[in-house]
N, C-alpha and C positions, 0 to 999 in steps of 0.2 A: 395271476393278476398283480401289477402292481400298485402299492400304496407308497404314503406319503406322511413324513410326518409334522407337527405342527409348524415348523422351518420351513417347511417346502422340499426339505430332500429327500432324494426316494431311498428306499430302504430296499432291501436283499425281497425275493418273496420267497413265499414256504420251498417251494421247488426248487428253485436256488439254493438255499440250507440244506435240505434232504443232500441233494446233489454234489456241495462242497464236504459235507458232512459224511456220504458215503466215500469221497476221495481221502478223503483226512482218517478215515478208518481201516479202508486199503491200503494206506500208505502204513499203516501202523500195524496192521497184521503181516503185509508184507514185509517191514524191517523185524518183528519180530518171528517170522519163520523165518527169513532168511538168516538174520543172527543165528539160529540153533541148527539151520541146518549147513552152513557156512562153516562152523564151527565142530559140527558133527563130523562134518566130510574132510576137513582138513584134520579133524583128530586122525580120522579113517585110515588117513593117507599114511602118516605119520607112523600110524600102527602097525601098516601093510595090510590092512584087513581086506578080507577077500575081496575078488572082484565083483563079485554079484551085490554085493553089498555097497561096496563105493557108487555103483553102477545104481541102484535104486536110490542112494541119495542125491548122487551129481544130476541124473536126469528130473526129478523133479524140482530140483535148483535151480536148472536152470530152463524150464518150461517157465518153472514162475516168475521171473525175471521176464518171460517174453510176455506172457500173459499183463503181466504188473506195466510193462512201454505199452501192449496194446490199450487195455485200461484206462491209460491215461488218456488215448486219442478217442476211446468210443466209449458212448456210457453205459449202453446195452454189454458188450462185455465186461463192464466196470462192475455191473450189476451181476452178474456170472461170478467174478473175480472172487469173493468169498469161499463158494463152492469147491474154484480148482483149487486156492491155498491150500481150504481144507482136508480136499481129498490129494492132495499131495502128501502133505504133514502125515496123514493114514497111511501111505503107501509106503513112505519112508518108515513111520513106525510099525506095521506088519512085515515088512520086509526086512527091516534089521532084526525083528524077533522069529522071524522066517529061517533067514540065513545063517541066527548069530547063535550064542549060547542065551540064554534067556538071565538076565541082569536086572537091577535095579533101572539102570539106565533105559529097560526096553518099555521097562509096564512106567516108567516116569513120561517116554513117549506119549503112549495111549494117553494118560491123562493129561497131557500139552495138547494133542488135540481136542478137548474136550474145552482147557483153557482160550484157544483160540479160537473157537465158536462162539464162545462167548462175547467175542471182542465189537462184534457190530449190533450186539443188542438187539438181535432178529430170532423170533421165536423156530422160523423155520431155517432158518441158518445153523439155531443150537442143536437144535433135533437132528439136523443133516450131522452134525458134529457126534452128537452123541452119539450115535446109530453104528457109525464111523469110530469112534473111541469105543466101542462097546466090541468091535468087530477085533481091533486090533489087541485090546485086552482076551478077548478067547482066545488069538493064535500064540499070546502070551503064556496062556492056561495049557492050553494043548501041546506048547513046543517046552513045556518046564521039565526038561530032564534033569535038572542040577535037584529036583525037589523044594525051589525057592519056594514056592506059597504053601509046602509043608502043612495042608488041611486047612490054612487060610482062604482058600477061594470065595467062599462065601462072601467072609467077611471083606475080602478085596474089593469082591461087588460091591456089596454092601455100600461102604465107601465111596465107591466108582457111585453110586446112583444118588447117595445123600449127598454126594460132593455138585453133581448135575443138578439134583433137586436145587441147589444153594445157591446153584448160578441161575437155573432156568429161573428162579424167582426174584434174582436180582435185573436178570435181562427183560421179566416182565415188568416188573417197576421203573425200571431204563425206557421199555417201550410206552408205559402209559405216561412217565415224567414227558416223553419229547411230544406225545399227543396232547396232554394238557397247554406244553408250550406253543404247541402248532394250534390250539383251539385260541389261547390267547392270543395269539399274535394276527389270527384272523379276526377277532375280537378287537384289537389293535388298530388292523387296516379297518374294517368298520368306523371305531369310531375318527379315525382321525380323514375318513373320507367325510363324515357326519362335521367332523370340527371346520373341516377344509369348507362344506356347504356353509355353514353355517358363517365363517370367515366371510365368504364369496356377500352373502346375505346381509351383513353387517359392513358392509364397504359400501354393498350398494346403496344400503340407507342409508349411512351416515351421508355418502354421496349425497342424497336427493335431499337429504335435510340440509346439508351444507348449500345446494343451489337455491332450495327453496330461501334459506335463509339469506344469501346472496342477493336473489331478488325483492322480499322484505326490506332487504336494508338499502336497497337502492328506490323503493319506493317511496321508502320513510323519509332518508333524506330528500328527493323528491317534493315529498308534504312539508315536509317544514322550509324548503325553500319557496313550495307554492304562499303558505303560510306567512313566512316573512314579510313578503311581496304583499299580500292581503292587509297587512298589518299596513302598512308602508302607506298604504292606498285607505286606507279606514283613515290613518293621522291624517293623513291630505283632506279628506271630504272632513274630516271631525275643524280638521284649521279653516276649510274654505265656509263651513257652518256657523262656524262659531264670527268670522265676518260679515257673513250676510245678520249673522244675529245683530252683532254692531251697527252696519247701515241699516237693518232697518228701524233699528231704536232712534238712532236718529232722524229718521225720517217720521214716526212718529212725533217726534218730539219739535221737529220742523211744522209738521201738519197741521199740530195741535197748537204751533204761535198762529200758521196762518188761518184756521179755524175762530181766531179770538178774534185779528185781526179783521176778519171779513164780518166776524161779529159786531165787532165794534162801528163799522163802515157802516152795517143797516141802522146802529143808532140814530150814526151821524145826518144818513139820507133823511129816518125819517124824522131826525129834528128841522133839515132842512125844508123837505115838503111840507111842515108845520108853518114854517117862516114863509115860505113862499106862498102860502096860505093869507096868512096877515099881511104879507106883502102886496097880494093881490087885492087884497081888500082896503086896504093904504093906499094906492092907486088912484082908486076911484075915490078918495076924500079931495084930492084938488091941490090946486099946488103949495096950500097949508101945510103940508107935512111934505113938499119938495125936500127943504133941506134935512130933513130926519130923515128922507127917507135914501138921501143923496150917503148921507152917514151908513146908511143900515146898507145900500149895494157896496157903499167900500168894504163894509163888514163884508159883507156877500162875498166881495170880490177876495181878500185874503182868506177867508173860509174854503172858497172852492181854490184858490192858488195850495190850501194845504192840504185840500183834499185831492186835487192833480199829484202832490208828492206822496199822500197816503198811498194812492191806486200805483204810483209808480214803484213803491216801497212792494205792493202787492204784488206790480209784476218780476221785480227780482225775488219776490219769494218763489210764486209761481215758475220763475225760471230757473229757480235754483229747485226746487220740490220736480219741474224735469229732468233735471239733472241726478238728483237721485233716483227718478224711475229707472233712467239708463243706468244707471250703475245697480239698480235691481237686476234690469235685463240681464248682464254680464253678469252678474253674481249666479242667474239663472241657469244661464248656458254654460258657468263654467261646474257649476254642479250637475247639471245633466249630463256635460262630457266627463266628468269624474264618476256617474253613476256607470256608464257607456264603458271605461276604463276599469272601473270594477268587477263589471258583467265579465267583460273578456278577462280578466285573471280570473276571475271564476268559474269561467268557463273552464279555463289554462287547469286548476288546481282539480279539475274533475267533480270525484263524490265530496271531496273533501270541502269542493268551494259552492254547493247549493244552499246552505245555508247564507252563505252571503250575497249569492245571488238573488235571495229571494230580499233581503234589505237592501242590496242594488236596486232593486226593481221598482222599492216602495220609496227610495230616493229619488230614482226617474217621474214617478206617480208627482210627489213633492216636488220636485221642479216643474213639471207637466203645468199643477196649480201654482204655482209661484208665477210663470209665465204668463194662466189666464188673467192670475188678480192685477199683475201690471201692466198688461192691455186694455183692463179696466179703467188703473189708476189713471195709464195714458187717454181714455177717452175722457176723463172727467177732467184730467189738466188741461188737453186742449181745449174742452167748452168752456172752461173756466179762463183759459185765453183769449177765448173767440169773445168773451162776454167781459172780459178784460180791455182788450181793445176796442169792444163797441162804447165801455164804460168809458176808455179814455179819450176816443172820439168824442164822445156825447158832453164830456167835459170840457175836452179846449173850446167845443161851440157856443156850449153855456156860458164859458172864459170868456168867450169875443163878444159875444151876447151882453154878458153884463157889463165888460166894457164899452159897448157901444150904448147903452140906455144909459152908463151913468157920464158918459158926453151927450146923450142926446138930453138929460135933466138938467145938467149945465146951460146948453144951447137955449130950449126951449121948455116952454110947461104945455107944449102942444104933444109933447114925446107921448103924456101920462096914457096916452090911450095905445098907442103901440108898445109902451111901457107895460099894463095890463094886460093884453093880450103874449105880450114873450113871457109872460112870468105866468099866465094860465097853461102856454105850451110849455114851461119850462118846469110847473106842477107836474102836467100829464106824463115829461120825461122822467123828472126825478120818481112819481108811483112806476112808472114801467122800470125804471133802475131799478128799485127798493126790492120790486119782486125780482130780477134778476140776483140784486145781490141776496135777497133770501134764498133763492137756487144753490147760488154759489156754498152758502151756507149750508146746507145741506146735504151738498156735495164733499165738503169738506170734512162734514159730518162723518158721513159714508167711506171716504178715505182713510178717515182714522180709524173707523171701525175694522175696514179692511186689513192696512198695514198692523195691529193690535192682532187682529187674529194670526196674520199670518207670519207676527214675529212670536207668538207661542205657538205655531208651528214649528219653526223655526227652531224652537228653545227643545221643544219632544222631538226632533228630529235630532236634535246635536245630542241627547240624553243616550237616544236610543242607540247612536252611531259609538258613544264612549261606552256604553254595555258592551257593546258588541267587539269593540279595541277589545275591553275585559277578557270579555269571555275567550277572547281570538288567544290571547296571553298566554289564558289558562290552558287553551288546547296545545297553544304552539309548545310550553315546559313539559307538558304531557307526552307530547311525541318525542321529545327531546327525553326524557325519562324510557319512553317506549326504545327510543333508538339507542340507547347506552343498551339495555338489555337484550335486542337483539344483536349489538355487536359483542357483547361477553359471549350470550346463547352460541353466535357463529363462528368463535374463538375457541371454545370448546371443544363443539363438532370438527374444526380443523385440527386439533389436535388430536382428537379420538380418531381421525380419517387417517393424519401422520404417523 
């Protein structure tokens, strides 16, 4: 199986090693047999040494050589390849102590094969070797005519087996070194298939916090442009508020001259219905008091000439106090289309804008009453017109009235009785005025009381509206604080993902 290491590149696996590792060992037991047996046979040559003798070197020289190219192409014989070496090396070493005189050189054989089983660090490789050197050292013992080992045998063994012991325990330590290696290395692919998960698992987080955060920060921006907008629209109704606060102070302040005014008109009525009073009863004294009383209608007559300018004075108030209803209206509807405009950016801003919505809505309510009261105000201006114009009808008649009895006092002293009777109707008109103008009075009353409340409406509506700027402020540097942090936060994570 193969693994991976924390780069990404793959690495050799165990069977691969084994496999390069049994070549590399082949390779290395085959140059060293063939050096000595290369070496062996051309001494041979050189010597003239028997046939039988050259003949057991050259032929297993050159089998190994075939063996050593097949090797290379199959791995199942590569795996073999040890065995032939070594029972070559044996064949050649029994066989030159077979054929030869028995030398140093022969029993140095036997233990070269003992050496070269050694070489692949295989327990049953050495054993096969040993077995093999063990074989070739008896034909050693049994073919010693010169008497080389001279009662030494033993001890040759001896040697022969502590020298195997030396190696069999070094090839054991060679086989558990490369198992520990082969344990680690799968310990290895482990963990770095565990690192590679774990890589996979931390990209994909970082990932999903990096989009999560993507979308945060495009929300927030989002809010604080809802916000802005909200803001924008809070100044607007706070400036449109803070006007209607203006007009309606002055319309108070209008109300309350024409309030005095109309007050002062009932004085005047009813000093007048006093006179007309004495007049009527002046009358009927006889033409004795003609000329005093010819004096007292010219009084009369510049009395009601300035009381015709009084009423007139009344009705440009009255016209002008319409005039500010209407510009109440306007101020009305342009606050309810600013509440209207509010609503929908607060709609627009989502969860963020129900709080303004819901001070939207209590604007709307506040204009709603600002509408009803100057539909009110409108119905009392008009009666207060209608009762204006019946006043100043009832005046130019009075005007022509008294002009005409103070030529009929002139003409004649027969007038005084149609003189008495205009001034008894002209009693009964001035008490029906007096109580109209106490109407009007009252009405006027009522207006101010109106406009007074509904300009400290006005004044908690504009408080509540600059709280609310306030507070809007305070949220909007918040989110602006929130939005600087979630773009470090998502700077980060793209770095950590990079």
């Amino acid at each position: 199986m193969l693994f991976h290491n924390g780069n990404g590149e793959k690495e050799m696996n165990i069977n691969e090693l084994k496999q390069k590792d049994l070549l590399r060992k082949n390779t290395i037991l085959y140059i060293a047999y063939a050096l000595a047996a290369g070496l062996g046979l051309l001494v041979q040559v050189m010597m003239q040494a028997k046939t039988a003798i050259i003949i057991s070197i050259g032929i297993p020289f050159v089998a190994s050589f075939i063996f050593y190219y097949l090797a290379r192409k199959s791995m199942n014989i590569a795996k073999m390849f040890p065995y032939i070496i070594i029972l070559a090396t044996a064949i050649t070493a029994g066989s030159t102590a077979y054929f030869n005189v028995i030398s140093i050189a022969t029993i140095i054989l036997a233990f070269f094969v003992l050496i070269l089983s050694s070489i692949h660090n295989d327990r049953f490789v050495f054993v096969y070797g040993f077995v093999l050197s063990i074989i070739a050292m008896s034909i050693n013992v049994i073919r010693d005519e010169p008497n080389l080992f001279d009662g030494q045998t033993v001890n040759v063994f001896f040697i022969h087996f502590i020298m195997a012991l030396g190696i069999y325990l070094q090839v054991t330590q060679s086989k558990s070194l490369f198992s520990n290696v082969e344990r680690l290395m799968g310990e290895a692919a482990l963990k770095a298939k565990e690192d590679s998960l774990l890589n996979d698992k931390l990209e994909n987080a970082v990932h999903i916090i990096t989009s999560n955060l993507e979308q945060i920060r495009q929300s927030t921006q989002s809010a604080n442009i809802a916000q802005q907008e909200m803001l924008i629209a809070v100044g607007e109704v706070s400036s449109g508020a803070q006007r209607q606060a203006d007009n309606v102070a002055d319309i108070v302040h209008n109300t309350e001259a024409t309030s005095s005014s109309v007050k002062e008109m009932a004085i005047n009525l009813e000093s007048i219905v006093q006179k007309a009073e004495v007049a009527g009863k002046n009358a009927s004294d006889g033409s004795l008091v003609m000329e005093e009383m010819t004096k007292d209608i010219n009084q009369f007559t510049i009395f009601f000439e300035e009381l015709n300018q009084t009423f007139q004075n009344l009705f440009e108030k009255i016209t002008e106090t319409n005039q500010f209803a209407s510009d109440i209206r306007q101020i009305t509807e342009q606050t309810n289309l600013l509440a209207l405009n509010a609503s929908i950016e607060a709609a627009r801003a989502g969860e963020h804008g129900k709080g303004f919505a819901v001070v939207a809505e209590e604007i709307r309510k506040l204009a709603g009453v600002t509408n009803q009261t100057v539909e009110k105000i409108d119905d009392n201006l008009n009666n207060v017109n209608k009762f204006n114009e019946a006043a100043l009808q009832k005046l130019e008649i009075g005007l022509a009235q008294i002009h005409n009895q103070s030529e009929t006092a002139e003409q004649s002293n027969k007038s005084f009785k149609n003189l008495f009777e205009t001034m008894s109707s002209l009693q009964q008109s001035l008490a029906i005025y007096l109580k109209e103008i106490d109407t009007i009075a009252k009405n006027s009353e009522e207006i101010n009381i109106s406009t007074t409340e509904f300009a400290a409406i006005i004044e908690e509506s504009t408080a509540t509206v600059e709280e609310l700027n306030a507070t809007l402020v305070n949220i909007t540097e918040d989110q602006l604080a929130i939005a600087d942090y979630i773009e470090e936060t998502y700077k980060e994570a793209q770095s950590i993902n990079n």
